[in-house]
N, C-alpha and C positions, 0 to 999 in steps of 0.2 A: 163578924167579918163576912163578906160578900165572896171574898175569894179564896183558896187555900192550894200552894202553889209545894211543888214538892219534885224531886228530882232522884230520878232513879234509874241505874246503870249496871246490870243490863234491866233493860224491861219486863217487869213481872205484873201479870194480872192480880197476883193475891196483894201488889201496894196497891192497885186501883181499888179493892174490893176493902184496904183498910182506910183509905180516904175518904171512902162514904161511911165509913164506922161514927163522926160526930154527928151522923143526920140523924143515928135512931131517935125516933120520939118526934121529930121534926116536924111542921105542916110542909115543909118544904118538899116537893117530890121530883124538882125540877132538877135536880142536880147533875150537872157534867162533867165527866172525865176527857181534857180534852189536851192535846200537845200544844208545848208552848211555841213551837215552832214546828207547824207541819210539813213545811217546806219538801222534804226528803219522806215525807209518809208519817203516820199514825201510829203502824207498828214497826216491828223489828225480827226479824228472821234471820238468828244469831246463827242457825245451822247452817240456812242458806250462804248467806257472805263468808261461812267457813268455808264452803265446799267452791266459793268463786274467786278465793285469793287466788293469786299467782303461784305462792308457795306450797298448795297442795298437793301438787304434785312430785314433789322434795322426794316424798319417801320409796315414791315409783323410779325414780331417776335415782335414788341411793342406791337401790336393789339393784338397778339393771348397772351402775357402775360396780359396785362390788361384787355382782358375778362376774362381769368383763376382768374385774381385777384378780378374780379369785382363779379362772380360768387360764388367763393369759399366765400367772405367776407359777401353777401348774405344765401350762402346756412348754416353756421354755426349760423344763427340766423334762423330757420327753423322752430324749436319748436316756438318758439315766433310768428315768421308771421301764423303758422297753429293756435297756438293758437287763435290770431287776427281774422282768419277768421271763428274760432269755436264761437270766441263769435259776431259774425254778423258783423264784416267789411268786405265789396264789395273788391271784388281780385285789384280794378282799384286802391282804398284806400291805400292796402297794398303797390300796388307796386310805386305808386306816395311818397309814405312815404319811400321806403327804396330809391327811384332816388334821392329825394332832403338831405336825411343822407348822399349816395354816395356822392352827388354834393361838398358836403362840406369838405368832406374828399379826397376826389379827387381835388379838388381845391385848397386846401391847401397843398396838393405832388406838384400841377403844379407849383403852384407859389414858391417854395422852391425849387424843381428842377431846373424852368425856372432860379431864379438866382445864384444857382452853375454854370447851363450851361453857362449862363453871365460874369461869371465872370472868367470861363476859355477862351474861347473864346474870351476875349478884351485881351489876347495875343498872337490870331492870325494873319498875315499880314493883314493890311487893307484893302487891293483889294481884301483880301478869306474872310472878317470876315460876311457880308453881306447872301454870299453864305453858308457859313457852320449855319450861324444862322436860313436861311431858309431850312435847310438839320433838324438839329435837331429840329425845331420848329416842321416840318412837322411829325416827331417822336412821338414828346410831345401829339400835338394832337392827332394823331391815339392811342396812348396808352389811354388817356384820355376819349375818346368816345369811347372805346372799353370796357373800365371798367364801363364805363355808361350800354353801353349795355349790358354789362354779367349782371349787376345786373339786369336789369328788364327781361333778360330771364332767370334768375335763381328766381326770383319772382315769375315771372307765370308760372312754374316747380311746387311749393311748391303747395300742396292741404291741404285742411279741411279733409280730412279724411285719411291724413295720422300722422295726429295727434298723435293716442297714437304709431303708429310705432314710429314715431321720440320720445315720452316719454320716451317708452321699452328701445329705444336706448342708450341713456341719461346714 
């Protein structure tokens, strides 16, 4: 054969390096590894085009919305934790009590999330399904510890003496 054609996804130098494996012994020394279609380039820079999708930045925009969300769902019970701490609960109290109300509220978005996300995703190819589940998992949780943390920085934001402000406000 004069030619030997072979296709391979993603691009790996150790197939180029098995497709001269028939020359050993050969006189041939002229052998080329070449694209059948270089159109778009030679090679493939699978990190790069990760780091150029659109979608990369998902997980930067999950965190910064689930600390908005974790924050804001904290600061509308404001009277109430000021309260708290007017009539003698320690600031470490309040904020332990509104992380573990979080947690549960939060936990309960993950796991209702997690399995919509499941459930589209089991009709993706099976060689992506893998990989896309460890794309939006990586989502899930940034969003989810980010709402964790909005809420205890918007905890210990809230003081006792801004008490009747937040009343007046009311």
């Amino acid at each position: 054969f004069d030619e030997c054609w072979y296709e391979s996804w993603p691009h790996s130098d150790d197939v180029d390096a098995l497709v001269r494996s028939p020359l050993v012994g050969s006189d041939d020394q002229n052998a080329q590894v070449l694209a059948m279609n270089p159109t778009r380039g030679t090679t493939f820079d699978a990190a790069g085009r990760l780091r150029q999708r659109p979608t990369w930045w998902a997980w930067i925009a999950a965190s910064a919305i689930g600390a908005a969300v974790g924050a804001a769902a904290t600061w509308w019970r404001r009277l109430e934790i000021a309260s708290a701490l007017h009539a003698g609960l320690r600031r470490s109290d309040t904020t332990v009590l509104q992380l573990f109300e979080a947690v549960a509220w939060v936990g309960g978005a993950f796991v209702l999330t997690s399995g919509i996300c499941l459930t589209i995703l089991s009709g993706a190819a099976p060689g992506d399904r893998s990989d896309l589940i460890r794309l939006v998992a990586t989502e899930g949780v940034c969003a989810a510890s980010w709402t964790l943390i909005g809420v205890i920085i918007a905890s210990l934001m809230i003081r006792e003496r801004q008490l009747f402000t937040f009343f007046k406000g009311r």
